[in-house]
N, C-alpha and C positions, 0 to 999 in steps of 0.2 A: 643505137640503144643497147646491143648487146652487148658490145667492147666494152660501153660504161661501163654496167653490170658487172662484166667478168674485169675491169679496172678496179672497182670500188672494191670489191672482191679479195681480191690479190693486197692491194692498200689495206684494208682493215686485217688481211690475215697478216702481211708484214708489221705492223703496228701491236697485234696480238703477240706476237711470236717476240716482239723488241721487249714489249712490257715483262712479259716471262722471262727473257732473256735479263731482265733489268732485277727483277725479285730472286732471280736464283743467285745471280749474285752478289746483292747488297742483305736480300734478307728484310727481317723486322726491324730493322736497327734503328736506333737515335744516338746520338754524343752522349756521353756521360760526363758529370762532373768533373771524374777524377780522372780525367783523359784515357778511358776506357768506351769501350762500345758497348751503348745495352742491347741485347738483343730481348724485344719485345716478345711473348707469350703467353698463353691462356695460363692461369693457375694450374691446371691439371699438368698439362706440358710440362712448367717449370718444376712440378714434383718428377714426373719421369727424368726429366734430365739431372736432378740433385740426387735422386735412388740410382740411378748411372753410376752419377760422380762417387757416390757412397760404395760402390761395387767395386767400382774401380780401386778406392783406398784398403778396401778389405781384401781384393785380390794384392794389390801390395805388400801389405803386411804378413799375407801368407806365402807370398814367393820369398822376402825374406825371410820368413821363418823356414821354408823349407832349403834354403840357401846355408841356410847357418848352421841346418841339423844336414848336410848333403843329403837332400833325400827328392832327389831329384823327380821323380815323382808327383811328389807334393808341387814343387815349381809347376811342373810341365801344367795337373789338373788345376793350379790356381790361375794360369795365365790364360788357359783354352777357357774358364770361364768369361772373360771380359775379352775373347779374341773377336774377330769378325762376326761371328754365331751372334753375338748380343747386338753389334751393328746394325742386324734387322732388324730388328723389333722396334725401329723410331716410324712412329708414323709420315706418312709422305706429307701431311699439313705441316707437322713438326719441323720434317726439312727442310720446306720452301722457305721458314722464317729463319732460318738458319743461314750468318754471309759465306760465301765459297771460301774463306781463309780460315772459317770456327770448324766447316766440314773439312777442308784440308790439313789441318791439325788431327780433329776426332780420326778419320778413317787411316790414316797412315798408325794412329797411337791403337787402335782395333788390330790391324794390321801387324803393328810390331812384337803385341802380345801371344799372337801366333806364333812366329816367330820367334819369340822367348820359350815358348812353349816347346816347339821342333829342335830348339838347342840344348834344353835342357834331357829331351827324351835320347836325344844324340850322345849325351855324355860330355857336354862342353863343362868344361872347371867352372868352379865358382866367382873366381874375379873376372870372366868374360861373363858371365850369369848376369852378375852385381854392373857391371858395363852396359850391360842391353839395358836392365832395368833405372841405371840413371839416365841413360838415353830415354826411355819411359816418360819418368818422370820431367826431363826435360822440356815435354811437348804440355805435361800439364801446367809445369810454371809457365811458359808462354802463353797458351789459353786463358788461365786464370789474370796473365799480366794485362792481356787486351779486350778482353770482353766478360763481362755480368749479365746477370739473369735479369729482366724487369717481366712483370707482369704489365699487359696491352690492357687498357680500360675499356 
């Protein structure tokens, strides 16, 4: 009777552990239309992550502008705003809806904003500056090319 017990046990905790295993990395998702992945989320969710996305384009346009005026400075504190720092602040509910390839984009693109930010305090020229940040942008047009926002009813 015991063994069952500690069988059933082990079986449901491998089952538990599969299923987690199965949501971290597929996520909220369903097909979309337009051969795109939606990733399912609550209304509130999908405003944090568009106020993201929206941070993210206004750090953009301020690393170019301090790019164009060299004022390297300007780069460095526009990019530490949308660096890793901002990467916390997503709730762990937020994440789990999230597939392992939309978080393998986001944390490497958090990531590389750091690191825009350490080259420009370094003194790196401007056309390797303008380099990191199409590289940047790179990772947005792929994100934006395979997955959209839906809200979960």
């Amino acid at each position: 009777m015991r063994n069952r017990l500690a069988l059933a046990a082990i079986a449901l905790w491998v089952l538990t552990l599969a299923a987690a295993a199965i949501v971290f990395i597929r996520g909220n998702t369903v097909p979309s239309p337009d051969g795109r992945t939606t990733v399912l989320v609550q209304p509130g969710e999908r405003e944090f992550v568009l106020d993201e996305m929206r941070s993210l384009l206004v750090a953009v346009r301020d690393i170019e502008d301090g790019i164009i005026r060299d004022d390297k400075a300007k780069v460095a504190a526009a990019a530490r705003t949308v660096g890793m720092a901002a990467a916390h602040d997503a709730a762990p509910a937020l994440m789990a809806k999230l597939p392992l390839d939309f978080k393998g984009l986001a944390l490497p693109l958090h990531r590389g904003f750091d690191e825009l930010a350490a080259a420009a305090e370094h003194g790196e020229p401007a056309p390797a500056l303008t380099a990191r940040l199409t590289g940047q942008l790179d990772r947005c047009v792929a994100c934006h090319a395979a997955y959209r926002l839906g809200v979960s009813q």
